[in-house]
KEDOLO-177322 format. One record per residue (C-alpha): residue number from 1; residue in three letters; x, y, z. Coordinates in Angstrom, 2 decimals, decimal comma. Layout:
REM KEDOLO-177322
<NUM; "ALA"; <X; Y; Z>>;
...
//
This chain:
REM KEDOLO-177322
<1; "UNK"; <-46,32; 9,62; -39,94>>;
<2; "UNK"; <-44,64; 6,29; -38,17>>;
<3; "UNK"; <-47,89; 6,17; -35,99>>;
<4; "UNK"; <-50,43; 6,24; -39,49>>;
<5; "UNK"; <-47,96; 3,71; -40,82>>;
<6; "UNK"; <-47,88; 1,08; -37,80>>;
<7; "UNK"; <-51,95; 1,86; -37,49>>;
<8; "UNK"; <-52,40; 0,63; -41,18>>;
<9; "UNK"; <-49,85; -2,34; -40,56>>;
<10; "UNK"; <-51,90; -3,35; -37,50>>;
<11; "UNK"; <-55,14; -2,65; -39,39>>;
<12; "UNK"; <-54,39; -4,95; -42,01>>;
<13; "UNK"; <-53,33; -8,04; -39,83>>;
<14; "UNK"; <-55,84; -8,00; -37,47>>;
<15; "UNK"; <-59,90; -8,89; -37,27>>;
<16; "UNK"; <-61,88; -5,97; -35,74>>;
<17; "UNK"; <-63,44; -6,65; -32,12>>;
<18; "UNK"; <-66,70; -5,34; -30,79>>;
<19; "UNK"; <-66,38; -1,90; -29,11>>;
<20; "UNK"; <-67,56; -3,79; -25,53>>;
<21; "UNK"; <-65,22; -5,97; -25,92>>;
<22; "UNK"; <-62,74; -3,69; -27,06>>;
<23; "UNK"; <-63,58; -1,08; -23,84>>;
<24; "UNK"; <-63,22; -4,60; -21,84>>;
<25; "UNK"; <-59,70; -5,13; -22,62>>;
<26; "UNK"; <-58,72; -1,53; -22,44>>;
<27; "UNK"; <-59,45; -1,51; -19,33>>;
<28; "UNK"; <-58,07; -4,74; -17,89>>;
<29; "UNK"; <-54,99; -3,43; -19,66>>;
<30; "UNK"; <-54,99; -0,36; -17,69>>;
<31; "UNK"; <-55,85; -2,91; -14,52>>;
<32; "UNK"; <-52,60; -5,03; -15,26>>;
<33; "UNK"; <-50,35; -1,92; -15,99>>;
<34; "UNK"; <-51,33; 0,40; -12,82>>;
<35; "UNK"; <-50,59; -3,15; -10,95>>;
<36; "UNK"; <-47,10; -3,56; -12,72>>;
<37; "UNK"; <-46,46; 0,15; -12,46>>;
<38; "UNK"; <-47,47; -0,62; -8,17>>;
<39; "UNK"; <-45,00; -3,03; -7,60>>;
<40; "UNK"; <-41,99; -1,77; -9,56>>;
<41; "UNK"; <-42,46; 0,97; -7,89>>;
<42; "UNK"; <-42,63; -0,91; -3,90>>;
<43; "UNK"; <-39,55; -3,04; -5,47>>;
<44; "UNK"; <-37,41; 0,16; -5,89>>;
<45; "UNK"; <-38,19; 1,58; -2,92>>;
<46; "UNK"; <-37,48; -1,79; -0,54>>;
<47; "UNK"; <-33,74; -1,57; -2,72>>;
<48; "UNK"; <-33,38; 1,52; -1,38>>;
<49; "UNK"; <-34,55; 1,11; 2,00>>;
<50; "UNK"; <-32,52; -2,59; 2,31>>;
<51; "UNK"; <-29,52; -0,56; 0,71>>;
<52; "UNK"; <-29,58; -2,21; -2,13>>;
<53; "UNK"; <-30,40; 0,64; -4,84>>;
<54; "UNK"; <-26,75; -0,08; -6,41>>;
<55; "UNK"; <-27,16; -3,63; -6,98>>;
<56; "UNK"; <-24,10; -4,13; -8,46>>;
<57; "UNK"; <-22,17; -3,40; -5,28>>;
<58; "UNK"; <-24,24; -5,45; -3,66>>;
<59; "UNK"; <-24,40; -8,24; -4,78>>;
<60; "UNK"; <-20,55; -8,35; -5,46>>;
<61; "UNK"; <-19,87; -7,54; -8,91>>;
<62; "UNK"; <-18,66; -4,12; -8,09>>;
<63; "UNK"; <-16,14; -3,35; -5,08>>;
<64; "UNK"; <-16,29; -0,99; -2,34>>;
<65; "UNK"; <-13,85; 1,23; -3,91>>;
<66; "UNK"; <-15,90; 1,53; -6,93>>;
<67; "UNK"; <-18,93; 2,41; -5,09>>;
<68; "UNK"; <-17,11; 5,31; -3,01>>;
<69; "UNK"; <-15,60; 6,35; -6,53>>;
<70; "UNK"; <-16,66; 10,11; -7,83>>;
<71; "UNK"; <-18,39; 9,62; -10,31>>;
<72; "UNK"; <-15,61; 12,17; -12,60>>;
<73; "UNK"; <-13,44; 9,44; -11,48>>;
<74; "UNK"; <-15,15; 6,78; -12,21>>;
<75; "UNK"; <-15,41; 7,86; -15,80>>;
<76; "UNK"; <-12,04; 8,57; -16,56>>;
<77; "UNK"; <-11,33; 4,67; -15,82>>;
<78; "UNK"; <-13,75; 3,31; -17,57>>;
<79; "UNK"; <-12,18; 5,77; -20,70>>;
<80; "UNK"; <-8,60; 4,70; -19,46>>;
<81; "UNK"; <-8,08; 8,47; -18,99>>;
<82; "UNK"; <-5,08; 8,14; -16,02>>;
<83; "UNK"; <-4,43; 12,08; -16,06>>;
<84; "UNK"; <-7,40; 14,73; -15,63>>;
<85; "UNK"; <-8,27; 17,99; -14,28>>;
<86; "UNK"; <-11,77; 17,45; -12,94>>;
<87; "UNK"; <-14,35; 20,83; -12,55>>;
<88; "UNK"; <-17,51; 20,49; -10,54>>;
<89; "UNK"; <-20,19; 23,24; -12,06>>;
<90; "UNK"; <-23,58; 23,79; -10,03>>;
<91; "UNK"; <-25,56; 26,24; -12,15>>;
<92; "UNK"; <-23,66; 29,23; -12,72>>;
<93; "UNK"; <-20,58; 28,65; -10,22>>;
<94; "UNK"; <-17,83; 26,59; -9,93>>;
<95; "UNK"; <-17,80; 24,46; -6,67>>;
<96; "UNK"; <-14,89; 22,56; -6,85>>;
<97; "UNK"; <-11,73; 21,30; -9,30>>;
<98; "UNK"; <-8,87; 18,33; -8,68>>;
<99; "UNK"; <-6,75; 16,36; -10,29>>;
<100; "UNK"; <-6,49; 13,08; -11,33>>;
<101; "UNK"; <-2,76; 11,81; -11,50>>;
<102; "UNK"; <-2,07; 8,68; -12,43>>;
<103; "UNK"; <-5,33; 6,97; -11,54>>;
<104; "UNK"; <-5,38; 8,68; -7,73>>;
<105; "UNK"; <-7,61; 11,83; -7,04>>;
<106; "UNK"; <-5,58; 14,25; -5,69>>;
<107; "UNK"; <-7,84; 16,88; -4,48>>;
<108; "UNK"; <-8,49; 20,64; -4,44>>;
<109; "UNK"; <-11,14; 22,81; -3,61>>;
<110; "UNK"; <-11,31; 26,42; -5,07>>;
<111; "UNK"; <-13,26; 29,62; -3,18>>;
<112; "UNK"; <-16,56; 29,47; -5,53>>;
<113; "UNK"; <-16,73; 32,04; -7,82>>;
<114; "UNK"; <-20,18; 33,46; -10,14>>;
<115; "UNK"; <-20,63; 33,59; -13,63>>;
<116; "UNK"; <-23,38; 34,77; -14,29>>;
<117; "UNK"; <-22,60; 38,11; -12,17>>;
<118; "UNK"; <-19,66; 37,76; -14,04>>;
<119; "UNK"; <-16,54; 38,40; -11,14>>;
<120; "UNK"; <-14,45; 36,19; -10,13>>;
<121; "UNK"; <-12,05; 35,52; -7,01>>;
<122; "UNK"; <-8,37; 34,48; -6,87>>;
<123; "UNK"; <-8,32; 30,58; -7,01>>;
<124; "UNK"; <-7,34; 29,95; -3,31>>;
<125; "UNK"; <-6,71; 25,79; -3,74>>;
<126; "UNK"; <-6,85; 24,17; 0,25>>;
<127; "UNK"; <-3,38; 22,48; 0,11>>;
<128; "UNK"; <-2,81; 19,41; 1,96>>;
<129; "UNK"; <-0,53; 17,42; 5,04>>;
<130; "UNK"; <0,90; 14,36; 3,97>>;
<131; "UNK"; <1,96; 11,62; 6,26>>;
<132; "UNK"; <4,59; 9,07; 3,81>>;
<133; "UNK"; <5,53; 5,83; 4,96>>;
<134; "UNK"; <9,50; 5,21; 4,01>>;
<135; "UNK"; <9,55; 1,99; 4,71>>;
<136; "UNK"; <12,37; -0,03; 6,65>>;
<137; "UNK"; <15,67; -0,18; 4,93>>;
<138; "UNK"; <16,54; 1,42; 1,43>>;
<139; "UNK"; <16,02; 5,01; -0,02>>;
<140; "UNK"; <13,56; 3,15; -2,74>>;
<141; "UNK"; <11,80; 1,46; -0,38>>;
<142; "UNK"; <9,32; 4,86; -0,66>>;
<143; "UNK"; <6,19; 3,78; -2,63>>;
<144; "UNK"; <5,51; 5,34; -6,34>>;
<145; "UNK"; <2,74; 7,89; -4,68>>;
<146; "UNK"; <4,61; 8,60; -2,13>>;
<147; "UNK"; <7,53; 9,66; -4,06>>;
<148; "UNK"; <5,17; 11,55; -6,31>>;
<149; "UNK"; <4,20; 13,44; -3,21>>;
<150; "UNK"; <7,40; 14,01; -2,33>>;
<151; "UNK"; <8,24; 15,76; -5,49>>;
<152; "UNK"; <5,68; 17,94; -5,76>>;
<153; "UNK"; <5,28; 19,58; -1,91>>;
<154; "UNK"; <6,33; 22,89; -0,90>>;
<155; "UNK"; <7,87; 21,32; 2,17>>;
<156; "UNK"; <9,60; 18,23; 3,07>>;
<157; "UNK"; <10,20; 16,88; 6,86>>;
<158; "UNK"; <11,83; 13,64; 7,98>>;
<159; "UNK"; <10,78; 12,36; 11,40>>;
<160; "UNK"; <13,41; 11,27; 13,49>>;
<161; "UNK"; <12,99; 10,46; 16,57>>;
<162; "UNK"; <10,22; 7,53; 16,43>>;
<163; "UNK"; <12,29; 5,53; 13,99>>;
<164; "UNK"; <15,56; 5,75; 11,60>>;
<165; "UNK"; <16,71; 4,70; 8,63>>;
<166; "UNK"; <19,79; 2,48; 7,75>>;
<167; "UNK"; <20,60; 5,76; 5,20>>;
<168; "UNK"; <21,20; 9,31; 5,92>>;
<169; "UNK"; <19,30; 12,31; 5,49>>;
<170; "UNK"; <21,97; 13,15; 2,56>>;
<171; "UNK"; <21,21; 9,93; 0,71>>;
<172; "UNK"; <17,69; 10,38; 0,68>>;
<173; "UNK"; <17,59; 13,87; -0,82>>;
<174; "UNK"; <20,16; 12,80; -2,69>>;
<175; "UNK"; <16,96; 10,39; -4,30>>;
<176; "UNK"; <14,29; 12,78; -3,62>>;
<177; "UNK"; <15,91; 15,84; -5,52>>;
<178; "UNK"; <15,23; 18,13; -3,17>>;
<179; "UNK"; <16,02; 19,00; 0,76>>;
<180; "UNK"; <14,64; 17,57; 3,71>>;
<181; "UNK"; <14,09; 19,34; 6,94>>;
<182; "UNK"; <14,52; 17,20; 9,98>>;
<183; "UNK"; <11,77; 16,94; 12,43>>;
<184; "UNK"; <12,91; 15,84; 16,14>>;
<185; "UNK"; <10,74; 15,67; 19,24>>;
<186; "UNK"; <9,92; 18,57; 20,03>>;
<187; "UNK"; <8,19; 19,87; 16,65>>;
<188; "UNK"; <6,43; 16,77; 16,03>>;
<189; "UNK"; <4,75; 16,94; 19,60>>;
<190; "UNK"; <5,19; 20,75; 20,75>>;
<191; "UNK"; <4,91; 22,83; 18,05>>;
<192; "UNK"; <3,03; 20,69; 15,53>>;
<193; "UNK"; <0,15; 23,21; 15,26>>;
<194; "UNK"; <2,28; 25,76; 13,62>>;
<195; "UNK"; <2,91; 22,96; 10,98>>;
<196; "UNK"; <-0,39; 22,36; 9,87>>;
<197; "UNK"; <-1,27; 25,67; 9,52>>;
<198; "UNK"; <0,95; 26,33; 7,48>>;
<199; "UNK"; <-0,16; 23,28; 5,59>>;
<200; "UNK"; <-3,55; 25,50; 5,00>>;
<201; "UNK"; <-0,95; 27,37; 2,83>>;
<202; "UNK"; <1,18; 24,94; 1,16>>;
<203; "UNK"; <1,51; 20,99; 0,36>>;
<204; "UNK"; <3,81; 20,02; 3,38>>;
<205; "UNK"; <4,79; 16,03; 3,67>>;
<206; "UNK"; <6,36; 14,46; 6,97>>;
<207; "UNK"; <8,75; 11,28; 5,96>>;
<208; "UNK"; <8,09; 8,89; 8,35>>;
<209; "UNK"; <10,28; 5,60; 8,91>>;
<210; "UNK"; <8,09; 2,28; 8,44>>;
<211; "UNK"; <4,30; 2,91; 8,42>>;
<212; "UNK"; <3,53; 6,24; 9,06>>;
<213; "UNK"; <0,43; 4,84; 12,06>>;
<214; "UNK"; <2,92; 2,89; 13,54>>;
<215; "UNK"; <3,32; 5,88; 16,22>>;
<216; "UNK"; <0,66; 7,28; 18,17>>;
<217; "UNK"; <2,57; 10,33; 17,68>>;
<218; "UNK"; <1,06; 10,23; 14,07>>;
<219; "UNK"; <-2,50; 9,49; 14,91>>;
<220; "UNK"; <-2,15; 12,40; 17,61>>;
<221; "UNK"; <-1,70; 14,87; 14,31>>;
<222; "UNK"; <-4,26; 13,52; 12,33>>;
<223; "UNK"; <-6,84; 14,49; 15,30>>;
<224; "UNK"; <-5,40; 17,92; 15,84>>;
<225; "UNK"; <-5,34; 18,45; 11,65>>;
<226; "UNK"; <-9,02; 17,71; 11,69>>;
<227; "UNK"; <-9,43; 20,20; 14,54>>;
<228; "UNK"; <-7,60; 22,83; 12,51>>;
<229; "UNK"; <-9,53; 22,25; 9,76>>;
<230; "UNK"; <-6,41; 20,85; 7,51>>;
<231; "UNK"; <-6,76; 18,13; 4,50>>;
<232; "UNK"; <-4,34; 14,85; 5,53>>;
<233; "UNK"; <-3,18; 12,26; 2,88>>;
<234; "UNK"; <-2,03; 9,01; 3,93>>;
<235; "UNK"; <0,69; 7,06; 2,35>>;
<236; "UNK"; <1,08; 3,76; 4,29>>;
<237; "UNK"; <4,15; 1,61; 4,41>>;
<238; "UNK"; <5,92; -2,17; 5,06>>;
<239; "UNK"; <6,66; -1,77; 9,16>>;
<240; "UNK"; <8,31; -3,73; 11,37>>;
<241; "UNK"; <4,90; -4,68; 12,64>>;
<242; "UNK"; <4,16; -6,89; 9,19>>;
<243; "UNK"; <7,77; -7,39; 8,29>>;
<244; "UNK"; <8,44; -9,13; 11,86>>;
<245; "UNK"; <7,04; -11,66; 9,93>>;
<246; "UNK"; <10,79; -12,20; 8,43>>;
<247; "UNK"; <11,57; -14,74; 11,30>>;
<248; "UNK"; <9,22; -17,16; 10,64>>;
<249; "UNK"; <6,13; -16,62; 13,67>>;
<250; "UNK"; <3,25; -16,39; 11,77>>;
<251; "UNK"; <1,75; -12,47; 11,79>>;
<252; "UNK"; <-2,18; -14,07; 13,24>>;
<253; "UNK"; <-0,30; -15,73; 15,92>>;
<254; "UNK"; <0,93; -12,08; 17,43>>;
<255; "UNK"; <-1,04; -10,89; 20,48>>;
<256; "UNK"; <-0,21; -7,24; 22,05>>;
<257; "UNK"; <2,97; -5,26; 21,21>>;
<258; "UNK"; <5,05; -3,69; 23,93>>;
<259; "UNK"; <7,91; -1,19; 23,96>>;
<260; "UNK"; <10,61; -1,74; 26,06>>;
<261; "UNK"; <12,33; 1,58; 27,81>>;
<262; "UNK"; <15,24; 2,36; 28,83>>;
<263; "UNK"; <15,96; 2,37; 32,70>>;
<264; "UNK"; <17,75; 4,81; 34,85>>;
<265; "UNK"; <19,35; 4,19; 38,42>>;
<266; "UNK"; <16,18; 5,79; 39,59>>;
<267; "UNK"; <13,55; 4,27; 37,24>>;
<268; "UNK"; <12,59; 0,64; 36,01>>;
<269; "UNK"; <9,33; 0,27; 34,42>>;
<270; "UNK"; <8,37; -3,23; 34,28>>;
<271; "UNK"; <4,55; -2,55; 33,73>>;
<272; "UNK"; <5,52; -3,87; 30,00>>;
<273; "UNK"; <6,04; -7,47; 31,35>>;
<274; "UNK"; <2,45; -8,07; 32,21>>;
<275; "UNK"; <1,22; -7,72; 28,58>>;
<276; "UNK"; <4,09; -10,26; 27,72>>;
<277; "UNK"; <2,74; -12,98; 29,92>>;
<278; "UNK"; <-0,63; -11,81; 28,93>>;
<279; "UNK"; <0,66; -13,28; 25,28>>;
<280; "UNK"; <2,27; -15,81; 26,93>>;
<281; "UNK"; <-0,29; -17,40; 28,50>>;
<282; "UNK"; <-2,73; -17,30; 25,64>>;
<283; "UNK"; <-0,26; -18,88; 23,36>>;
<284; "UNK"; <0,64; -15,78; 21,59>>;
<285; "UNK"; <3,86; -14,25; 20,40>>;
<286; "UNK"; <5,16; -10,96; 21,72>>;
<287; "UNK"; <6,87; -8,13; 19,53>>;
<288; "UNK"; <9,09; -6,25; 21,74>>;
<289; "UNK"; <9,88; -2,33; 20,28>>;
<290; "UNK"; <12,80; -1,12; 21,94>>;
<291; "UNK"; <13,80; 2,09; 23,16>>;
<292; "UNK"; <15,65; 4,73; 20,98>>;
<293; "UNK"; <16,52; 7,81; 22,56>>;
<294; "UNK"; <16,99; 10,87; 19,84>>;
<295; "UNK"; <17,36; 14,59; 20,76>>;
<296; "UNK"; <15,97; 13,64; 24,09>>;
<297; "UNK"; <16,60; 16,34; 27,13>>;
<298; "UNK"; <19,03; 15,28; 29,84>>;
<299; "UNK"; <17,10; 15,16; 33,50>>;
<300; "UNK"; <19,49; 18,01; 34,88>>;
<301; "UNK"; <18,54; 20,19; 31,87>>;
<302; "UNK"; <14,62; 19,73; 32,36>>;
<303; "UNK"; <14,43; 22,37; 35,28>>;
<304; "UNK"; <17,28; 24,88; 33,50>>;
<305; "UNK"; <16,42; 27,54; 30,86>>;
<306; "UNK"; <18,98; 26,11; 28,16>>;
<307; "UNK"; <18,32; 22,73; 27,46>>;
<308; "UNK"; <20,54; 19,83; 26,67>>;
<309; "UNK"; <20,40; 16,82; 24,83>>;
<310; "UNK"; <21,69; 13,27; 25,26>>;
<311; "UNK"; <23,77; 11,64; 22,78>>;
<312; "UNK"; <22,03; 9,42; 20,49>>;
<313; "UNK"; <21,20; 5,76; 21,60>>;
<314; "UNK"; <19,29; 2,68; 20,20>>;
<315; "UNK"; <18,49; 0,33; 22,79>>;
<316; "UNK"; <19,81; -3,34; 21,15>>;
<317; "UNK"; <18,82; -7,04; 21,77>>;
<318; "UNK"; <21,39; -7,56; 24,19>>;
<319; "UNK"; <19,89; -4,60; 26,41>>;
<320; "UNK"; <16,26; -5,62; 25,81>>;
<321; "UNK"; <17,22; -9,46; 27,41>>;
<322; "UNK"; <19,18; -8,23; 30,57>>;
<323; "UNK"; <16,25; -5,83; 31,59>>;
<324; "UNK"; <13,54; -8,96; 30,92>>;
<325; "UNK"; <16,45; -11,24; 32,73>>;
<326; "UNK"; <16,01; -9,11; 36,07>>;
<327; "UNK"; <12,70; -8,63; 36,05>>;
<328; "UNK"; <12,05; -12,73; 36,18>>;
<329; "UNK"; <14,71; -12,87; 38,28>>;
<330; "UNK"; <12,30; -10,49; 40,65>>;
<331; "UNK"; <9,06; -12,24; 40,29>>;
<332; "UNK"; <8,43; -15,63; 41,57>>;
<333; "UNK"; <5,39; -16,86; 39,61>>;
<334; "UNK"; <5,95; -15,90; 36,55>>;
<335; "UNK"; <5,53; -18,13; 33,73>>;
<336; "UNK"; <8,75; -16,99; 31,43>>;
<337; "UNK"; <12,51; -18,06; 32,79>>;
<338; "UNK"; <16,06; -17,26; 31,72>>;
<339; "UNK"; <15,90; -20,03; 29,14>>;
<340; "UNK"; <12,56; -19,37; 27,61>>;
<341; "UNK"; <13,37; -18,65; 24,03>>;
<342; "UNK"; <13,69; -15,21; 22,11>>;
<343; "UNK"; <13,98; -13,28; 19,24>>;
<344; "UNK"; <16,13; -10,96; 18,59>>;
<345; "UNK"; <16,31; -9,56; 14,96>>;
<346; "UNK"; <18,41; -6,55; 13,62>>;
<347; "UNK"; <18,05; -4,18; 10,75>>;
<348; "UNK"; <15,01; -5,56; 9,43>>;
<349; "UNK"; <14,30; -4,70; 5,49>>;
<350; "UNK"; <18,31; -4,40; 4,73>>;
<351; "UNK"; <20,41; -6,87; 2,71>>;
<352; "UNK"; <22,75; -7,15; 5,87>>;
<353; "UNK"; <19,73; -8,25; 8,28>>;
<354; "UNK"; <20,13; -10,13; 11,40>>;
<355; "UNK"; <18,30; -12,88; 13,53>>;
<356; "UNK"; <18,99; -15,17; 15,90>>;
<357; "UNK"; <16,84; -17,69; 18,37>>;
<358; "UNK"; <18,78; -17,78; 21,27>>;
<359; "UNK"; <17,69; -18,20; 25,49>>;
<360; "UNK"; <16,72; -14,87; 27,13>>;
<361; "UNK"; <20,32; -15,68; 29,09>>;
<362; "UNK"; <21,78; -16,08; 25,91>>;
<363; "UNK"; <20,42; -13,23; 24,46>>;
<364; "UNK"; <22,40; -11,16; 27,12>>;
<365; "UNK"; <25,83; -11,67; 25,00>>;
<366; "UNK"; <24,57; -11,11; 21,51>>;
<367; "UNK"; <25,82; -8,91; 19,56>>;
<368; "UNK"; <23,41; -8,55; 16,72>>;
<369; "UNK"; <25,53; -5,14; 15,07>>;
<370; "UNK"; <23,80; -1,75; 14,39>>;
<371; "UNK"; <20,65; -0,59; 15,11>>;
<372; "UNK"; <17,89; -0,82; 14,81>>;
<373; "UNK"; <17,06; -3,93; 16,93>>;
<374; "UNK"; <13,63; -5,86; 17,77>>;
<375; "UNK"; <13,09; -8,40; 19,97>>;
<376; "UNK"; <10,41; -11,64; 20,11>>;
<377; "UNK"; <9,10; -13,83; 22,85>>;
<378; "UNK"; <6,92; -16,32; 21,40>>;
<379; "UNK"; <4,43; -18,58; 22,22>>;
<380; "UNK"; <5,17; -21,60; 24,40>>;
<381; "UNK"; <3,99; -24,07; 21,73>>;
<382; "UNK"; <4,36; -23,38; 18,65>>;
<383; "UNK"; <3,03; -24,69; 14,94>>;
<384; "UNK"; <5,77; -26,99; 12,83>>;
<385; "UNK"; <6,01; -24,97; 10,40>>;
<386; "UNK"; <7,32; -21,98; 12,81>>;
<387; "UNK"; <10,04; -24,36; 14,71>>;
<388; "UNK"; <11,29; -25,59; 11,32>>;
<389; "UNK"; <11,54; -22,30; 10,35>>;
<390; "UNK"; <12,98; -20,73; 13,16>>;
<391; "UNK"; <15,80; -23,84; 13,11>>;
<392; "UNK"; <17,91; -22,30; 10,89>>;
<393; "UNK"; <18,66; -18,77; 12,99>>;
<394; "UNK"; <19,61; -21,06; 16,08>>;
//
């Protein structure tokens, strides 16, 4: 009916042509659309090859995390929806369900079950290891999703030998609602299989002081998760590796970090102090890590059955400086003396936070109070802006 109606309309408003000429145009018509059709198609396929087939990210206007975004996802915030249960259907079965919480996927995978044959299998949802960043100083210094995480996993661990906390274990489940497990040395490195499998299980979350890739420890895990076949969340963190930035040396200015050990009567590392010239001599600053020695093995208890542990220490500023003091005082052409300048900063993230700029010699008397302690050598010369800055700890 709408085609007899637009036929009469163009009936009526135009002239009739000659047949010829009529065939003529049909078929430069069918010339110019075959030749349109051509090239829209070659365009397309050039997008696609030159990666551009979502133009939009492409050229800008949307961002990378919007491209990577599920497309379920991706829905519920352009609807606003922040809280969703997502189910992925291919034909008759059911491939996969998560949830969106608060904006973040938080994923899970169900066994596939049919429809159509109608059985089903018990819902067995892959569960998931979580690494949290605490942060440096206070109980809420946790993030929102990491707290979230925290609350809602079968099993809680704090790490505690790669870093501390100003606050107790007490304090913190005191926040957290709920009680923490404390992970020392040897699970996090010996027995850390056993913990993600059972994270195959359950949702199992290890607290971790600062940024939880601030250890190599961590990133050790990660590679022997993926091995097992185990689902890892990250939650990152403020560290002492951004927060450094407290003292004034700009964070781009900061060449290679080193950790400083602890010596024994029979054992003095000082490979550390190449890597601190290295800075040096580039014009680059030096974060020192120092030493903290928690649940770790005395020497005469390494070849015995029943092992025995050292009493807690945290190597401090005062330490750091006498071991860097002899080691100069070893080397003749070194570039760094007793009065180069230092660093030394305590407690970093807490309201009662330290930091002076004092001579390594001078650095040998400070007291800079509890742990835990870092220590900077910086750069020889050094922008305005960092030795007006630095003025006021001197």
């Amino acid at each position: 009916m709408i085609y007899r109606w637009w036929h009469r309309i163009i009936r009526k408003r135009t002239k009739p042509i000659p047949v010829d000429q009529a065939v003529l145009w049909k078929r430069r018509l069918s010339i110019a659309y075959g030749i349109f059709a051509w090239n829209a198609i070659g365009i397309v396929m050039y997008n696609v090859v030159k990666g551009k087939a979502d133009w939009a990210h492409y050229y800008g206007i949307k961002s990378d995390e919007e491209h990577d975004m599920p497309p379920a996802r991706a829905f519920a915030n352009t609807l606003g929806i922040k809280n969703a249960k997502v189910y992925r259907i291919s034909g008759f079965t059911k491939v996969d369900e998560y949830e969106i919480v608060d904006g973040e996927e938080l994923r899970q995978k169900s066994e596939m079950f049919s429809l159509f044959r109608g059985k089903s299998s018990c819902v067995n949802l892959t569960k998931m290891f979580y690494l949290v960043g605490l942060g440096l100083g206070d109980v809420k210094d946790i993030t929102v999703r990491g707290l979230e995480i925290v609350k809602k996993c079968d099993k809680v661990l704090l790490e505690s030998y790669t870093s501390i906390l100003t606050v107790g274990k007490e304090e913190l489940e005191k926040f957290y609602e709920r009680p923490l497990i404390l992970a020392d040395r040897e699970l996090c490195e010996s027995n850390i299989d056993e913990l993600l499998k059972e994270a195959k299980d359950k949702h199992i979350a290890l607290l971790v002081v600062g940024d939880p890739l601030g250890a190599t420890t961590h990133t050790d895990m990660l590679l022997r998760a993926k091995e097992l076949h185990v689902e890892t969340q990250i939650v990152h963190n403020a560290s002492i590796m951004n927060a450094v930035g407290c003292c004034g040396l700009q964070l781009y200015n900061f060449g290679e970090t080193v950790s400083i050990p602890y010596w024994t009567d029979n054992w003095k590392p000082d490979s550390f102090y190449e890597k601190i010239e290295a800075n040096y001599s580039r014009n680059l600053h030096t974060l020192c890590l120092l030493d903290i020695k928690v649940k770790e093995p005395t020497e005469e208890s390494l070849t015995k059955k029943i092992r025995q542990y050292m009493d807690p220490k945290f190597m401090s500023v005062k330490e750091a400086a006498s071991q860097l003091v002899q080691i100069i005082e070893n080397k003749s052409d070194t570039e760094l003396s007793k009065q180069s300048i230092a660093v030394g900063l305590s407690r970093v993230g807490n309201p009662d936070q330290k930091i002076a700029v004092k001579s390594l010699e001078e650095m040998e008397q400070l007291d800079l109070g509890p742990p835990l302690h870092s220590l900077v050598i910086p750069a020889p010369n050094l922008h305005p802006v960092e030795l007006d800055y630095l003025a006021q700890f001197r």
